[in-house]
C-alpha positions as CSV (number, residue, x, y, z in Angstrom):
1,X,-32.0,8.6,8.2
2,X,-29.7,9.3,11.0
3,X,-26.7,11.4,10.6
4,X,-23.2,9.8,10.6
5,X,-21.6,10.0,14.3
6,X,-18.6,12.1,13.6
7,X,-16.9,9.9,16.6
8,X,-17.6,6.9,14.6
9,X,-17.1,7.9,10.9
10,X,-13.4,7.2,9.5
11,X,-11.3,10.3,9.9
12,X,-10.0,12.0,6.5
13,X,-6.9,11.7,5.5
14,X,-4.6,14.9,6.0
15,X,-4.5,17.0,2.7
16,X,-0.9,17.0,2.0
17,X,1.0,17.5,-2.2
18,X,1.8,14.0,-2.7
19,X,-1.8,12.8,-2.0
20,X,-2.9,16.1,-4.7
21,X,-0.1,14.9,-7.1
22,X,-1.2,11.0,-6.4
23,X,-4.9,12.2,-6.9
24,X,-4.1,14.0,-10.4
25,X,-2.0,10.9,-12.1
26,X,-5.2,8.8,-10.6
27,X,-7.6,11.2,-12.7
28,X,-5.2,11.0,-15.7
29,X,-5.6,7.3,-15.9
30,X,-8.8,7.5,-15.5
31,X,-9.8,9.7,-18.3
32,X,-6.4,11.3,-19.2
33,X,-4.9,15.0,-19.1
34,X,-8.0,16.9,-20.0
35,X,-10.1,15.6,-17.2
36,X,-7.6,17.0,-14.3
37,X,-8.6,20.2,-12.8
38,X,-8.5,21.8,-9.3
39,X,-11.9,21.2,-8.5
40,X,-12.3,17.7,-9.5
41,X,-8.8,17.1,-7.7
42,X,-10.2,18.6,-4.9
43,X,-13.1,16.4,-5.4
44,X,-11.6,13.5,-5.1
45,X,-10.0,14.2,-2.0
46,X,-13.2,15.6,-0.2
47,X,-12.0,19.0,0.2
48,X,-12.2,22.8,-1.6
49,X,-10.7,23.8,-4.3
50,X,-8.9,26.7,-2.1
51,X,-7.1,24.0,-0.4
52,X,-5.0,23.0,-3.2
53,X,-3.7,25.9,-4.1
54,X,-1.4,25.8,-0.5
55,X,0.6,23.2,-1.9
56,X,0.6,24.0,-5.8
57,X,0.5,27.7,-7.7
58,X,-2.2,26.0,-10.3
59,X,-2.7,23.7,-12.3
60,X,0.0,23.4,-14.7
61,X,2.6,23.0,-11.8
62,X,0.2,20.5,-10.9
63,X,0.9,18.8,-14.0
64,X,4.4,19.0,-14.1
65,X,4.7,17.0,-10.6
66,X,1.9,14.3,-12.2
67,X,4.5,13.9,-14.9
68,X,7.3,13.8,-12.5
69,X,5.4,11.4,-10.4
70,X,5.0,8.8,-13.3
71,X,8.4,8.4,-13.9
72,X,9.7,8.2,-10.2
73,X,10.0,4.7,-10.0
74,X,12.2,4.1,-12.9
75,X,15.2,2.3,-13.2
76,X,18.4,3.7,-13.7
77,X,20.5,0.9,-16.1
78,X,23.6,-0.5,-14.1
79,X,27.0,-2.1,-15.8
80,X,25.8,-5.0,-15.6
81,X,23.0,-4.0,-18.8
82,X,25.7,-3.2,-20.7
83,X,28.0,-0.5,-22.2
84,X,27.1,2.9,-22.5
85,X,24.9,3.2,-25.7
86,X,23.1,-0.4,-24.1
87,X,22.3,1.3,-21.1
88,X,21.2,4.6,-22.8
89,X,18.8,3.1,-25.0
90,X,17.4,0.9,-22.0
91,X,16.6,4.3,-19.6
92,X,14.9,5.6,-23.0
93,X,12.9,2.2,-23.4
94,X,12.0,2.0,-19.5
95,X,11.0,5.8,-19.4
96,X,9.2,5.3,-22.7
97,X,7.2,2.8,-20.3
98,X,6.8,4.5,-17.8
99,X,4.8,7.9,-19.2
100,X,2.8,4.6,-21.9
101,X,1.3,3.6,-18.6
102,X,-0.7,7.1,-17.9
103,X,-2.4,7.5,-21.1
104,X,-1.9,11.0,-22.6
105,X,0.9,12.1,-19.8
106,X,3.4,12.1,-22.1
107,X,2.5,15.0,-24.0
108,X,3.6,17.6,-21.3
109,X,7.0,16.8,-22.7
110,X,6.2,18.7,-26.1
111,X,4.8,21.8,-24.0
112,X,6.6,22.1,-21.1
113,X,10.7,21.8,-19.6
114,X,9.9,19.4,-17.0
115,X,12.4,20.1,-14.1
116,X,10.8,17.4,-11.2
117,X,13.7,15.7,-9.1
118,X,13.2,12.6,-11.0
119,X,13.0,14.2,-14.1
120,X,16.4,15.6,-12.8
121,X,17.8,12.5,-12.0
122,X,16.9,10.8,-15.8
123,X,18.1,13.7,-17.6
124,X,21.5,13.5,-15.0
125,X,22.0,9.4,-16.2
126,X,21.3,10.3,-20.2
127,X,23.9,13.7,-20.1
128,X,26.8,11.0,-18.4
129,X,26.0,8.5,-20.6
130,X,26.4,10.4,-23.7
131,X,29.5,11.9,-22.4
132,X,31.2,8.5,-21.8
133,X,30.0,7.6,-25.2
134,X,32.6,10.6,-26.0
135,X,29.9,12.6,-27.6
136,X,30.7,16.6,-27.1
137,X,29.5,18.7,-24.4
138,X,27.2,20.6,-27.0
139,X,25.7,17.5,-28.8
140,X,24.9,16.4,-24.9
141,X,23.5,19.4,-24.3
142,X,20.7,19.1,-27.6
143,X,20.4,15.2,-27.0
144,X,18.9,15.3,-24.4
145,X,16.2,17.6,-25.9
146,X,15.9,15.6,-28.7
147,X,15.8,12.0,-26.6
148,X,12.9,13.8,-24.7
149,X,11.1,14.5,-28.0
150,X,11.8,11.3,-29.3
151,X,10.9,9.4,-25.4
152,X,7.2,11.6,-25.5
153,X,6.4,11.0,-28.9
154,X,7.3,6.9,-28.8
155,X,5.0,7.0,-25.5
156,X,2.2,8.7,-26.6
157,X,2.2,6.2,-29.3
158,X,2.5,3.0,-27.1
159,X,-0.7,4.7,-24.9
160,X,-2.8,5.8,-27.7
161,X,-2.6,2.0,-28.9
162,X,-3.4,0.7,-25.2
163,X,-6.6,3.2,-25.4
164,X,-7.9,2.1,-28.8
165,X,-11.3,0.6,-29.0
166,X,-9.4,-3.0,-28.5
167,X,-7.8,-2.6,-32.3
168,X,-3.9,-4.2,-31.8
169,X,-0.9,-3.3,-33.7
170,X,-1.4,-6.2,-36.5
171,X,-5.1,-4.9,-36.7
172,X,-4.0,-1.3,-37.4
173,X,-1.3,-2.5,-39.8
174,X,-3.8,-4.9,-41.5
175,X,-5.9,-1.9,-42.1
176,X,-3.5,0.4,-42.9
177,X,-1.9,-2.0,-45.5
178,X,-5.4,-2.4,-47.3
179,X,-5.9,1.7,-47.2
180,X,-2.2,1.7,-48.6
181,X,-3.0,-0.9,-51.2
182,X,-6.3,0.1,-52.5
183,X,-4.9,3.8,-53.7
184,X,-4.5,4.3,-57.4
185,X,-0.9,3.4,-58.4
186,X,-0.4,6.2,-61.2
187,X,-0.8,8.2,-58.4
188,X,0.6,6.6,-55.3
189,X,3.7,3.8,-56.8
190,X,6.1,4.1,-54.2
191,X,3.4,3.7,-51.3
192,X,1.8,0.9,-52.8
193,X,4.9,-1.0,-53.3
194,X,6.5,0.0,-49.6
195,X,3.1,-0.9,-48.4
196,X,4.1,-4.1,-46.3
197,X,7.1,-1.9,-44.9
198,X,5.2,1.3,-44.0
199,X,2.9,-0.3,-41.7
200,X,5.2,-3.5,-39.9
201,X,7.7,-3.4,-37.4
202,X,6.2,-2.8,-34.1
203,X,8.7,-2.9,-31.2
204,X,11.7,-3.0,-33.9
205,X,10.4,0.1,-35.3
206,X,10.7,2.3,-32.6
207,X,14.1,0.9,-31.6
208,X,15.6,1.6,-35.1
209,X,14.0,5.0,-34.2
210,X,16.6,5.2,-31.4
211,X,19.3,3.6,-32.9
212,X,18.8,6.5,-35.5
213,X,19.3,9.1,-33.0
214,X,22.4,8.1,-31.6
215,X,24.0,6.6,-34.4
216,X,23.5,10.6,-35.9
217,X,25.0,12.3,-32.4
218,X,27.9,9.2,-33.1
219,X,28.6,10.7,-36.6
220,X,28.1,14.0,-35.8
221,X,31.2,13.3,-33.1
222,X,33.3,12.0,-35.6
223,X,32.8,14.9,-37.7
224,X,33.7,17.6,-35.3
């Protein structure tokens, strides 16, 4: 078999960080945070491992940009969506969304004090928003934290449904109300009659989850 004509064959494209960062969040989709490593990065872009390490330290920097990368294209709310808490709770929502779409992404948030620019730039909208809301510099200052917690968990969530072996939310309530439902009631009363309410909700759910958490930092305000 003849050998390629290197004067003919395409030329490779230059190695440069966004095409490593691009080629990670393509591997996380693909099979999700375990499956990205430095060789199989390198891999996909046809080169040596050695390369990479130019443009990243190792591999959990190469992470943290992935996880930066997935939320670089979202939305900052305008006026227009509203007043302050409105807009707060849509950023949440469309952030929520935007780590659901990359499988197990997410969960860098529980290990890790992302600092990407647009990381930065979220984290900038959610501290002004909460101060215009009148909530104190302090309370800002642990929101956030606890909006991040709150932003990986729900997304993790939304992803791990996506992934499951084509079971959708009214299946997995179905079967968790017949799990709830079959258990002995001298043993388990309060489940078995909440049964209906532990496992409904959906979308509503995780927006009273929100409302929750800012209602709390509201009252906590009032307080001090």
């Amino acid at each position: 078999m003849p050998r390629p004509n290197p004067r003919t064959s395409p030329a490779k494209a230059p190695l440069s960080l966004d095409a490593i960062v691009a080629a990670a969040l393509d591997l996380v989709d693909e099979s999700g945070c375990a499956a990205v490593s430095m060789r199989r990065v390198a891999q996909a872009l046809d080169t040596g491992s050695a390369s990479l390490y130019v443009y990243v330290h190792d591999r959990r920097e190469l992470m943290l940009l992935t996880h930066d990368l997935a939320v670089a294209a979202v939305e900052l709310p305008t006026e227009t969506d509203g007043d302050w808490r409105a807009r707060l709770e849509l950023l949440a929502e469309r952030v929520v969304a935007a780590l659901a779409a990359h499988r197990d992404l997410a969960s860098i948030g529980f290990t890790e004090a992302p600092t990407g620019p647009n990381i930065l730039r979220l984290i900038e909208e959610m501290l002004r928003l909460l101060r215009l809301g009148g909530i104190p510099d302090d309370a800002c200052a642990w929101a956030v934290d606890l909006l991040g917690q709150y932003i990986a968990s729900a997304a993790l969530e939304s992803a791990a449904r996506a992934d499951s072996a084509g079971e959708t939310v009214d299946d997995t309530a179905s079967r968790l109300d017949a799990v709830y439902r079959a258990l002995p009631a001298e043993d388990y009363p309060t489940i078995r009659e909440l049964a209906p309410l532990l496992t409904g909700g959906g979308e509503a759910r995780a927006a009273w989850k929100l409302r929750v958490i800012i209602d709390g930092l509201l009252a906590g305000a009032t307080r001090g």
